[in-house]
C-alpha positions as CSV (number, residue, x, y, z in Angstrom):
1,X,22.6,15.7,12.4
2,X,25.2,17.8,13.8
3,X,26.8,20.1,11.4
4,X,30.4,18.8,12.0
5,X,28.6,15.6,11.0
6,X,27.0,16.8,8.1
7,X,30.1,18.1,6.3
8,X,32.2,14.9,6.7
9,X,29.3,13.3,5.6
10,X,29.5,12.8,1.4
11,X,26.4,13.5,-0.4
12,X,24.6,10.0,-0.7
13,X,24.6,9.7,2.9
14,X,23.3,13.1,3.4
15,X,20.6,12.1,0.7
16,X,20.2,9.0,2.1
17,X,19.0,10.5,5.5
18,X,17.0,13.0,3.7
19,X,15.5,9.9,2.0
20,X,14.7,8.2,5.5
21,X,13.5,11.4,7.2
22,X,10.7,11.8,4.6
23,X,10.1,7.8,4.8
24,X,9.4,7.9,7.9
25,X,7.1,11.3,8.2
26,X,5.0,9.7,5.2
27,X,4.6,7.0,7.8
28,X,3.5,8.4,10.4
29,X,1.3,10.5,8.1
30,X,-1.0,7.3,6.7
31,X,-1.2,6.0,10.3
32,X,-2.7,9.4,11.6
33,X,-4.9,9.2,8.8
34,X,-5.5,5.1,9.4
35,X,-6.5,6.5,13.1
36,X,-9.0,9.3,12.1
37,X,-10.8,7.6,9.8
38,X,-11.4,4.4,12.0
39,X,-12.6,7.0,14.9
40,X,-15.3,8.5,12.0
41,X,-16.4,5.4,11.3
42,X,-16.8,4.1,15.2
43,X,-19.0,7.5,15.2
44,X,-21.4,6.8,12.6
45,X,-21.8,2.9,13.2
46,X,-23.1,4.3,16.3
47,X,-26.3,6.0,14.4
48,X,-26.6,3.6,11.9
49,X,-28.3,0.3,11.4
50,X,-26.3,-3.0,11.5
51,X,-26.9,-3.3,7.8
52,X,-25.9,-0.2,7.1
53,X,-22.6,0.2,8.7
54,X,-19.2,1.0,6.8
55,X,-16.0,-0.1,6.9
56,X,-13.4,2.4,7.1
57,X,-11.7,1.3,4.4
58,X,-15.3,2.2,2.2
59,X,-15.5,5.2,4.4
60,X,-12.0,6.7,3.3
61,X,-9.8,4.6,0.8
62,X,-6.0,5.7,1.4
63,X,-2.7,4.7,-1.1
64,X,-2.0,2.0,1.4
65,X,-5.4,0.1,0.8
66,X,-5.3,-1.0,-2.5
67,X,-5.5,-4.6,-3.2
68,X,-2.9,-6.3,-5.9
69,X,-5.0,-7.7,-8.3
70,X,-5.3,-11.4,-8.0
71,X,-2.7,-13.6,-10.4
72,X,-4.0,-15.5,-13.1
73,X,-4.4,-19.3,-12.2
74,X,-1.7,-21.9,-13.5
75,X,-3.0,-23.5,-16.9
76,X,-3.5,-27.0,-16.7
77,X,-0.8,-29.4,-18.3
78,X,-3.6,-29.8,-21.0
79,X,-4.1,-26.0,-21.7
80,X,0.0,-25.5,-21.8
81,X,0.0,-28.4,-23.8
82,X,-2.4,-26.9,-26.5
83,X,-0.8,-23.4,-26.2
84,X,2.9,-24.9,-27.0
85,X,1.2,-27.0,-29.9
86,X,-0.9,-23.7,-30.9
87,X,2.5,-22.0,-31.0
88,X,4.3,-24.8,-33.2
89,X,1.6,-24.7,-35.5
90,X,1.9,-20.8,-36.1
């Protein structure tokens, strides 16, 4: 950003571009990161057994690779049924 730029800028753009700068360096950080750890794991599958080999994902977890937990299933219209009488009742 040029300076000229940068003073007729107001403050939540110049935040806002601070914002996106790190955004995108965090980025680019996981996917090095993504990269080294699937060449590790290329190099050991190579010495190990075919029932021993690891994922890279197992071999190192990152923020990115967490799984949302799975929702709850819908209750039947019998179970909600019971619940709203359960909660009548109370």
């Amino acid at each position: 950003m040029p300076e000229t730029e940068f003073f007729n800028s107001s403050l939540r753009a110049v935040a806002f571009r601070i914002s996106a700068h790190y955004d995108r360096q965090n980025r680019h950080e996981i996917e090095e990161w993504k990269r080294i750890r699937w060449q590790t794991s290329i190099l050991l599958n190579i010495q190990l057994a075919q029932k021993d080999r690891i994922t890279p994902e197992k071999l190192l977890p990152l923020p990115g690779d967490e799984k949302k937990p799975a929702a709850a299933p819908k209750p039947t219209p019998h179970e909600y049924a019971k619940f709203l009488i359960d909660q009548y009742n109370r």
